[in-house]
C-alpha atoms as one frame of an Amber mdcrd trajectory, in Angstrom:
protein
  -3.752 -16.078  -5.104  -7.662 -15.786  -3.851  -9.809 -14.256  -6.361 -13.245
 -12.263  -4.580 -15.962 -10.715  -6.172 -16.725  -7.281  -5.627 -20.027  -5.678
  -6.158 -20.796  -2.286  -7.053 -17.326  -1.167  -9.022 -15.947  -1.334 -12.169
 -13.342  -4.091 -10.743 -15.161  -7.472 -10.908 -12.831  -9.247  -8.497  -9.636
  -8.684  -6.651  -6.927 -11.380  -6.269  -5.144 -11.058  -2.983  -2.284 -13.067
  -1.178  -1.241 -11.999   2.506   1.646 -14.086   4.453   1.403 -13.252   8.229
  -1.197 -10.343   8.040   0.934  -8.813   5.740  -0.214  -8.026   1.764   2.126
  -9.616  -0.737   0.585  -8.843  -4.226  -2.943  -7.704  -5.015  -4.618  -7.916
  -8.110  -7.669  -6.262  -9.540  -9.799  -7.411 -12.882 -10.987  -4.534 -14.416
 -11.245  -1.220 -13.143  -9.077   1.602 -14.335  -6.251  -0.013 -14.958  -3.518
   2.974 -14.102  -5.348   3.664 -10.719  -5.520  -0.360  -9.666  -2.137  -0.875
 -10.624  -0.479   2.406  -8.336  -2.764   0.879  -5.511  -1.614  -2.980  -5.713
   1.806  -1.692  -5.771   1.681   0.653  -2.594  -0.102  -2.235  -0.499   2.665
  -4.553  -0.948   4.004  -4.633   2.645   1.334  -3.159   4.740  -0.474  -4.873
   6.877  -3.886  -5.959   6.513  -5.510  -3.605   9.530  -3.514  -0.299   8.345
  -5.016  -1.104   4.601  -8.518  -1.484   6.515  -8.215   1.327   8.228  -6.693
   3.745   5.028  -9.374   1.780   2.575 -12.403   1.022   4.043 -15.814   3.873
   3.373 -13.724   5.222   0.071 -16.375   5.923  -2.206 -16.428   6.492  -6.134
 -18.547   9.473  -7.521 -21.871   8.752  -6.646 -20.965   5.155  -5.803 -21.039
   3.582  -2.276 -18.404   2.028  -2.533 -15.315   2.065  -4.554 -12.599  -0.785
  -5.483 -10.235   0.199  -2.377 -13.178  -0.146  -0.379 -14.350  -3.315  -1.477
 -10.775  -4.501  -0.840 -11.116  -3.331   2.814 -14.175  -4.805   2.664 -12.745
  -8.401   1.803  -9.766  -8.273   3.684 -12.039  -7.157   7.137 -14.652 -10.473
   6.066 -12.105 -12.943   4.900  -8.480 -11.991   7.247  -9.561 -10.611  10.433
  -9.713 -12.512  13.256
């Protein structure tokens, strides 16, 4: 698993395999534990673009940006072609 470090959320990384554009476990430190968890487990499976595309420009209150966006975020930097 590769650990990234977000900015500007309560997560303070996200641990993330994918296998042939597809997400096989994610992990978040920190956050709210309840709402990281039901995430990782519903991304199992998808692939990387349709996560993008659901995740990316999510924001968090008054935040910019929010721990499914910075997700979207990394994969779009680190798994995109």
């Amino acid at each position: 698993m590769k650990f990234y470090k977000t900015t500007g959320t309560c997560s303070r990384e996200i641990g993330i395999i994918v296998k042939n554009d597809i997400i096989e476990k994610v992990e978040f430190v920190g956050g709210c534990d309840g709402n990281t968890s039901g995430l990782s487990s519903l991304l199992v499976g998808m692939k990387i673009e349709d996560v993008i595309s659901r995740l990316k420009n999510i924001t968090c209150k008054t935040k910019p940006t929010s721990c499914p966006d910075q997700l979207a975020q990394i994969l779009e930097k680190n798994y995109i072609k």
